[in-house]
SERO-4910 file (N, C-alpha, C, O; in steps of 0.05 Angstrom, whole numbers):
BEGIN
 pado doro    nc1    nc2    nc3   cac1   cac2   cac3    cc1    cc2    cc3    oc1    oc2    oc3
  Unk    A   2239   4082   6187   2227   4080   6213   2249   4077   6234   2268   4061   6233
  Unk    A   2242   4094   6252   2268   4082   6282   2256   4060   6294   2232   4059   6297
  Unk    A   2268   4045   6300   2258   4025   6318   2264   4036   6340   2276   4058   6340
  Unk    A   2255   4020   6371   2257   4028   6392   2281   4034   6407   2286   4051   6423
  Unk    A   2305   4004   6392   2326   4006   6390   2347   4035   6381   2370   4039   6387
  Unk    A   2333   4048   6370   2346   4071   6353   2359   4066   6335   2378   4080   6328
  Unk    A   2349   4031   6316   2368   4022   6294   2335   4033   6279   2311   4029   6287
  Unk    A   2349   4052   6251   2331   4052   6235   2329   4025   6206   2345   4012   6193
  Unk    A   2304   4027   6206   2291   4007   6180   2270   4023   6166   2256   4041   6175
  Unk    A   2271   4010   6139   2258   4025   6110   2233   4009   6130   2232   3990   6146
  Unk    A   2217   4030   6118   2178   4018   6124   2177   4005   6103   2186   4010   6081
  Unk    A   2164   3985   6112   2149   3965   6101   2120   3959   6101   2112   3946   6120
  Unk    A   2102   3967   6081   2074   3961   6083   2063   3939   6080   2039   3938   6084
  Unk    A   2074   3919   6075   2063   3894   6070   2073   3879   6106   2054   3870   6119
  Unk    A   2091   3879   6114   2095   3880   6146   2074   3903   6164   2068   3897   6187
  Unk    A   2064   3930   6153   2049   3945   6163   2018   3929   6165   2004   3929   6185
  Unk    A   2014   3918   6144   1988   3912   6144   1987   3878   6161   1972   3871   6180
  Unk    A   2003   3866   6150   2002   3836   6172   2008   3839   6199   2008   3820   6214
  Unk    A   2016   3872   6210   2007   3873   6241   1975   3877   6243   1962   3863   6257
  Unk    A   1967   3894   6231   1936   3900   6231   1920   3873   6227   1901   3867   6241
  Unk    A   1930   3857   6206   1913   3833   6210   1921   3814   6234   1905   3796   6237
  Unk    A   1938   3814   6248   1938   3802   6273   1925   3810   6294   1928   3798   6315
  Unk    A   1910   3834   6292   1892   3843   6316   1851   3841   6305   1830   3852   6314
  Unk    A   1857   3819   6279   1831   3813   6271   1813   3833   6244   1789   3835   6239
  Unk    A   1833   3843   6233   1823   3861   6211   1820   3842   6180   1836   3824   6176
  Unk    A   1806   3847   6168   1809   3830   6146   1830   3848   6126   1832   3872   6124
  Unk    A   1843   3826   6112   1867   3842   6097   1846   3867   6076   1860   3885   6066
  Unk    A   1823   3869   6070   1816   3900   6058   1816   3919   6084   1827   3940   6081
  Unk    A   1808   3915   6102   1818   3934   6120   1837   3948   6138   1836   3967   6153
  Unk    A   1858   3926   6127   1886   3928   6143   1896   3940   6112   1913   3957   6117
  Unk    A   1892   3938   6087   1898   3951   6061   1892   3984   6072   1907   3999   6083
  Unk    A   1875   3987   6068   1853   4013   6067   1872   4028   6091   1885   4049   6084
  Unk    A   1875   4019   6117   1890   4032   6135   1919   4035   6131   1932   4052   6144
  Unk    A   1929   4020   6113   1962   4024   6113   1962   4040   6080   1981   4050   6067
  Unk    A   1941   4037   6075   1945   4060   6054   1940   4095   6068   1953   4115   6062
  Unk    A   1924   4093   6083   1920   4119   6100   1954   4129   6121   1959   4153   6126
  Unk    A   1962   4117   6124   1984   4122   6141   2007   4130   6121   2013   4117   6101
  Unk    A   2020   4157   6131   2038   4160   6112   2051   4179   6133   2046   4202   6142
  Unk    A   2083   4146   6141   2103   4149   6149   2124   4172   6139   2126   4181   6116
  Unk    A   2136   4179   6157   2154   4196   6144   2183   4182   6149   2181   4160   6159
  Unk    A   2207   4191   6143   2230   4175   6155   2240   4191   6179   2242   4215   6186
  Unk    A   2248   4163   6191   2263   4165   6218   2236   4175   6238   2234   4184   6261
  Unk    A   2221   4170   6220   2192   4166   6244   2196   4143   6269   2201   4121   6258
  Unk    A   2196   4140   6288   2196   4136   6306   2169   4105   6312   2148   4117   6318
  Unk    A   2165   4080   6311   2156   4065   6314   2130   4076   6329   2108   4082   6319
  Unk    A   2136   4078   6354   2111   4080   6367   2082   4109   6363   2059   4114   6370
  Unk    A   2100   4119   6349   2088   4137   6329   2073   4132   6306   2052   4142   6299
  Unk    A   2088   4113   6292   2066   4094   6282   2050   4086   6281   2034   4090   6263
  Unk    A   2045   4064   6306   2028   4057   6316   2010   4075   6328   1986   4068   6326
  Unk    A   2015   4095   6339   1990   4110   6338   1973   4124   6315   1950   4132   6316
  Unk    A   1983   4125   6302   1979   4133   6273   1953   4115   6266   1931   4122   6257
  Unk    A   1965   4086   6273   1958   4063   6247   1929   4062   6272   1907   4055   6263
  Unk    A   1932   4068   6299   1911   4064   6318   1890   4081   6311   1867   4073   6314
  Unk    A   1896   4110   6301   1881   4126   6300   1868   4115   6268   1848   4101   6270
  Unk    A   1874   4119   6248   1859   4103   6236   1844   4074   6232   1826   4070   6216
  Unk    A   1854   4056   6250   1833   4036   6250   1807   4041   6273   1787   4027   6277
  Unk    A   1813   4065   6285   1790   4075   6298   1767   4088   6278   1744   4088   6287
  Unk    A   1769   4096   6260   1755   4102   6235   1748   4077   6217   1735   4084   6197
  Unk    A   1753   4046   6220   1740   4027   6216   1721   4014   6241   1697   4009   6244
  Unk    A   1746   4012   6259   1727   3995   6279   1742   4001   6302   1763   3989   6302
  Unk    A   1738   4018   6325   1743   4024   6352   1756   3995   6361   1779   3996   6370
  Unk    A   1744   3975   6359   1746   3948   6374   1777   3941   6366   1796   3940   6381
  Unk    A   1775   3938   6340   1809   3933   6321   1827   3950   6340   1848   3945   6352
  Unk    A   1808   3979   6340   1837   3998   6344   1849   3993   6374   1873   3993   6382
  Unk    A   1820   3987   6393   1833   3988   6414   1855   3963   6416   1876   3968   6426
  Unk    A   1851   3934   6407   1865   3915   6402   1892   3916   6392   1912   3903   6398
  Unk    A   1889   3937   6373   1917   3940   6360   1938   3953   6380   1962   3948   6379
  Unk    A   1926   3970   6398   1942   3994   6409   1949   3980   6435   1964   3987   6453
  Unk    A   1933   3958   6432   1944   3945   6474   1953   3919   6460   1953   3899   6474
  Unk    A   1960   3916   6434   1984   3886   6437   2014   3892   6427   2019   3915   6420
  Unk    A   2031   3878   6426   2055   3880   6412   2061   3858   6412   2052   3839   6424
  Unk    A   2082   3859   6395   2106   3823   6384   2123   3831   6400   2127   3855   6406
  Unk    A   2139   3802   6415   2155   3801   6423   2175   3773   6432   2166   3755   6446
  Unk    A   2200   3774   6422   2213   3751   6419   2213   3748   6451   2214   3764   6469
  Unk    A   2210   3713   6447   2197   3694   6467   2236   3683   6484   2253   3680   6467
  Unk    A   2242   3681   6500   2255   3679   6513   2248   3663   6537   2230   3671   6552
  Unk    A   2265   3633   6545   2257   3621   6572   2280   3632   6597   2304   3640   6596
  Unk    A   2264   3629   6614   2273   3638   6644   2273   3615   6665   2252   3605   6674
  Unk    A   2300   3605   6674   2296   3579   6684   2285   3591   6718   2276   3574   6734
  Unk    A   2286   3611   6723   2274   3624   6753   2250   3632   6755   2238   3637   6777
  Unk    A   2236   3635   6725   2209   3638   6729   2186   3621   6725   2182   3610   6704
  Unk    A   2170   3617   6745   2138   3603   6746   2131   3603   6736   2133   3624   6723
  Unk    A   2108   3580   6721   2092   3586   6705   2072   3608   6709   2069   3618   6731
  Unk    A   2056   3618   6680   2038   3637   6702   2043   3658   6704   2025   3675   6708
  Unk    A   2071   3669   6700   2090   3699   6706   2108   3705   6675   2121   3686   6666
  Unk    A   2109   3724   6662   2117   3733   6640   2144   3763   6655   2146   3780   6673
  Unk    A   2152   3757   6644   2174   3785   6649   2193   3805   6620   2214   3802   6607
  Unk    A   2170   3828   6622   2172   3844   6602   2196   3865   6610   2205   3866   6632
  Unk    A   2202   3878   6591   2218   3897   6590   2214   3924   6596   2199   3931   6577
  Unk    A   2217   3944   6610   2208   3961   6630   2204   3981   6604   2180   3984   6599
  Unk    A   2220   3994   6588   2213   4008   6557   2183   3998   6552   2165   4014   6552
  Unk    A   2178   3961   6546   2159   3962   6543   2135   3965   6552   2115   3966   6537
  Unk    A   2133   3967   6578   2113   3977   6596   2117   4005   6599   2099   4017   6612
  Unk    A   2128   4013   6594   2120   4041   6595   2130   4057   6565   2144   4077   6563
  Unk    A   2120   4044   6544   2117   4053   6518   2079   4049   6532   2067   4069   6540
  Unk    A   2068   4024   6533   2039   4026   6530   2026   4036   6557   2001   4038   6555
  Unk    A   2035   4043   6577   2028   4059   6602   2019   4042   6619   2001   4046   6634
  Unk    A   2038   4010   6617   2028   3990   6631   2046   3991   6658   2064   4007   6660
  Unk    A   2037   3970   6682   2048   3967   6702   2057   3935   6714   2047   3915   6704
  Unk    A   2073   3935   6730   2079   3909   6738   2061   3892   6746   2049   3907   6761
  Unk    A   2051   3873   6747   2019   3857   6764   1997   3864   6746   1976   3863   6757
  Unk    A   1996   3871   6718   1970   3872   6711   1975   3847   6693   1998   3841   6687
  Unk    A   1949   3833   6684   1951   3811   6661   1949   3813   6638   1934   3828   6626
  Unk    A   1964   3797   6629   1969   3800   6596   1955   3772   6586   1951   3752   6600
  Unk    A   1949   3775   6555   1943   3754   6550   1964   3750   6520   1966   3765   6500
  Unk    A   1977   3722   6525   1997   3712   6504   1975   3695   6483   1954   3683   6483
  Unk    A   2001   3708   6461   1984   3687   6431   2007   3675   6419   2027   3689   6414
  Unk    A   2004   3642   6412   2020   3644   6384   2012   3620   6371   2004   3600   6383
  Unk    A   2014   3620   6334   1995   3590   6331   1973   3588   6341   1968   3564   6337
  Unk    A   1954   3597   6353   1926   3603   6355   1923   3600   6378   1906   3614   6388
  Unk    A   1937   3584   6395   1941   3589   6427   1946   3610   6440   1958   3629   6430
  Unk    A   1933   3610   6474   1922   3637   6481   1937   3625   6516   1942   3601   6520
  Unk    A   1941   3644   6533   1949   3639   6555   1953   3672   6571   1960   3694   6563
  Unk    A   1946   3663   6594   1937   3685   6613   1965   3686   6637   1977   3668   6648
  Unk    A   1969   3718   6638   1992   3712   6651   2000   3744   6673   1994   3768   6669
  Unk    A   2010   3735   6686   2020   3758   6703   2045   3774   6686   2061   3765   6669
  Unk    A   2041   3799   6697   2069   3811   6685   2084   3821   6712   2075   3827   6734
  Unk    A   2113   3820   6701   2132   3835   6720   2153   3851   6699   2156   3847   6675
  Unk    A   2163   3867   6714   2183   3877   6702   2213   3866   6702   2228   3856   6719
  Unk    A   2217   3871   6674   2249   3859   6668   2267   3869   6685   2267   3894   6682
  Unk    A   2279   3863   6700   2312   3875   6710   2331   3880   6693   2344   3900   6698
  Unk    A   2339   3864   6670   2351   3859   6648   2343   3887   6625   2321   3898   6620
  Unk    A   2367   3891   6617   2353   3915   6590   2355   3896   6573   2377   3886   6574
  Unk    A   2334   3884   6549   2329   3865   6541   2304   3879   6524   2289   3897   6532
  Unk    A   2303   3862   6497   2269   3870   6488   2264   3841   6483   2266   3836   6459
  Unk    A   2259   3823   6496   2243   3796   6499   2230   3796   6517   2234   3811   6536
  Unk    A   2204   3774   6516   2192   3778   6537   2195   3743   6552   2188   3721   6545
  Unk    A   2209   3753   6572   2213   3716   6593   2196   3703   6598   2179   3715   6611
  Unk    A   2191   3676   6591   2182   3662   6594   2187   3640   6616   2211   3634   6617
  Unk    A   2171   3627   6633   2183   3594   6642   2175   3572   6613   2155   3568   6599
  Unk    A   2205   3560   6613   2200   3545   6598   2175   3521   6588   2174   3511   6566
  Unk    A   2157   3516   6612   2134   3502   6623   2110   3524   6598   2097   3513   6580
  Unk    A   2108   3551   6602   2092   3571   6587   2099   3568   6559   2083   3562   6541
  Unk    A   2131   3574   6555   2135   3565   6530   2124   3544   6505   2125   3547   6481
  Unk    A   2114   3525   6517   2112   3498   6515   2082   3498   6512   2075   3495   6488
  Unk    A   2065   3500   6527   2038   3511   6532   2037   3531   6506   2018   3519   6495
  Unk    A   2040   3543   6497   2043   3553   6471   2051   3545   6450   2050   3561   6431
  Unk    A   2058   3528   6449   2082   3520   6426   2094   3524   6415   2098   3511   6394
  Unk    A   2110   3553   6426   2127   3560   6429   2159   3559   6433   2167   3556   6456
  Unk    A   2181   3562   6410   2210   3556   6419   2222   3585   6423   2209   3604   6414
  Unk    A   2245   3591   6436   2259   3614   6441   2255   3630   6414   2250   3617   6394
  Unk    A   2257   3650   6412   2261   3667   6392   2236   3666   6369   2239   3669   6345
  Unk    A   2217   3662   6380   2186   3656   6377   2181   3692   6375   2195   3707   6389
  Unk    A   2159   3703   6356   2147   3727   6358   2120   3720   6378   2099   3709   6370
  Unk    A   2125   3732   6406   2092   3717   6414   2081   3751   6414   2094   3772   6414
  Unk    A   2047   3744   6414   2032   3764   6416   2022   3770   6443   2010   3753   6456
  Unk    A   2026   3792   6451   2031   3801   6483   1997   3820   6477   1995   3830   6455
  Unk    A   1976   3822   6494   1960   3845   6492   1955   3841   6513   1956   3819   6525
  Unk    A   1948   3869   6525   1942   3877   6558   1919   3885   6554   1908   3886   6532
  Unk    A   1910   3891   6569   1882   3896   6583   1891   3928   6594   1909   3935   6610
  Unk    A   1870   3943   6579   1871   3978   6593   1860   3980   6613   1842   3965   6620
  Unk    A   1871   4000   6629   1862   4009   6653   1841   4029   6648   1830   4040   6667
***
């Protein structure tokens, strides 16, 4: 698999399927779907994910749309930013066809928080946090938080 980075990694199905169950699939249906997907190498990540979208649309539309509007992303504090305001990485907004000012909603540990987005200045793949948000999550630096947007 390429990552976004352009560092490649061996696929991993057992990492394939515990993304699918983080958007609410039960592990036979996150099985069933990562058995249907068949990566090739130096496949390209976000290619994947459409892949793995298009088949959980053949279980449940709801999963798929869920799956296809969240991503992981290491948690990073920003001593300049407000609570309230998240600051993503411009790649990653425009891998999912998102924009600056729309809201996202953060996960981690079962906690949930609502948040503005802006764009990173920084080429960076974390997503900034105020340390105040951090915390509100229970959340430490280098945390995988769950980022999902809301489609236009």
């Amino acid at each position: 698999m390429q990552k976004a980075s352009g560092k490649l990694e061996e696929f991993n199905k057992a990492k394939l399927e515990e993304s699918i169950r983080h958007t609410g699939a039960t592990a036979e249906v996150a099985k069933k779907v990562a058995d249907r997907v068949k990566p090739v190498e130096g496949m390209p990540t976000a290619d994947l994910r459409r892949s793995v979208a298009q088949e959980l649309k053949r279980e449940d539309s709801t999963l798929s749309s869920a799956y296809a509007s969240t991503k992981r992303l290491s948690a990073r504090a920003a001593a300049d930013l407000s609570p309230g305001v998240a600051r993503i990485p411009e790649e990653t907004l425009r891998s999912l066809d998102l924009r600056s000012s729309q809201s996202a909603r953060l996960s981690f540990g079962g906690k949930t928080l609502e948040v503005k987005v802006e764009k990173a200045s920084a080429a960076h793949r974390d997503i900034l946090l105020s340390k105040a948000d951090l915390q509100r999550l229970g959340a430490s630096e280098g945390a995988r938080i769950g980022v999902q947007f809301e489609r236009r």
